[in-house]
C-alpha positions, 0 to 999 in steps of 0.5 A: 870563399865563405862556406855558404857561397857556390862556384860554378865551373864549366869543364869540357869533359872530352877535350885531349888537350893536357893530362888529367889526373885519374880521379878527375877522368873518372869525374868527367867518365862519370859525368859523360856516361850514358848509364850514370855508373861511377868508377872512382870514389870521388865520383861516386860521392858526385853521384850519391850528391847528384841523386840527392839533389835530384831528389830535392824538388826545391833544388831541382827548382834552383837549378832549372831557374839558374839554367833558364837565366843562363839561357835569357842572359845568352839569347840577350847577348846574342840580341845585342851582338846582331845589334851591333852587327846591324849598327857597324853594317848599316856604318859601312854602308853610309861610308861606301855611299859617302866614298861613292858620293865623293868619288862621282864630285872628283871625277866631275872636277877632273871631267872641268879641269879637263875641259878648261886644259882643253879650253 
């Protein structure tokens, strides 16, 4: 990764799956807290970048745009998901309408084999 280039990592801070170390913990009770306090070092870095970032309006910016994006590209999605849903709905339903259609043609030509047998 070049230095100029950012990574965004998703975490699920209150999960219990696994073991963590106790910097990372300290992290995600950081992170999860209600009054931002920070306990371990590393977090306390997080924090001081944190206010830093929020004090830069220009950043402030590039993560509201990066949010709202992320938030177009989910409601896009989910757009096309209901499309395809809609899509393989209205399949099955001209296959049960086809399945019927054939189902009414086999029972006539059994009702006139019938009627030949009884002749």
């Amino acid at each position: 990764m070049l230095p100029w280039e950012q990574r965004i990592r998703f975490f699920n801070t209150v999960g219990v799956k696994g073991s963590i170390s106790k910097e990372l913990q300290a992290v995600f009770d950081y992170i999860t807290s209600d009054d931002g306090e920070a306990e371990d070092r590393f977090a306390k870095k997080l924090k001081e970048m944190v206010t830093e970032i929020n004090a830069d309006a220009e950043r402030i910016g590039v993560v509201m745009t990066f949010e709202e994006e992320l938030q177009h590209e989910l409601r896009h999605n989910d757009s096309i998901w209901k499309r395809r849903l809609d899509e393989k709905e209205a399949q099955l339903h001209d296959q049960a309408q086809l399945i019927e259609k054939k189902e009414g043609i086999i029972a006539d030509l059994q009702s006139q084999i019938e009627a030949l047998k009884k002749g």
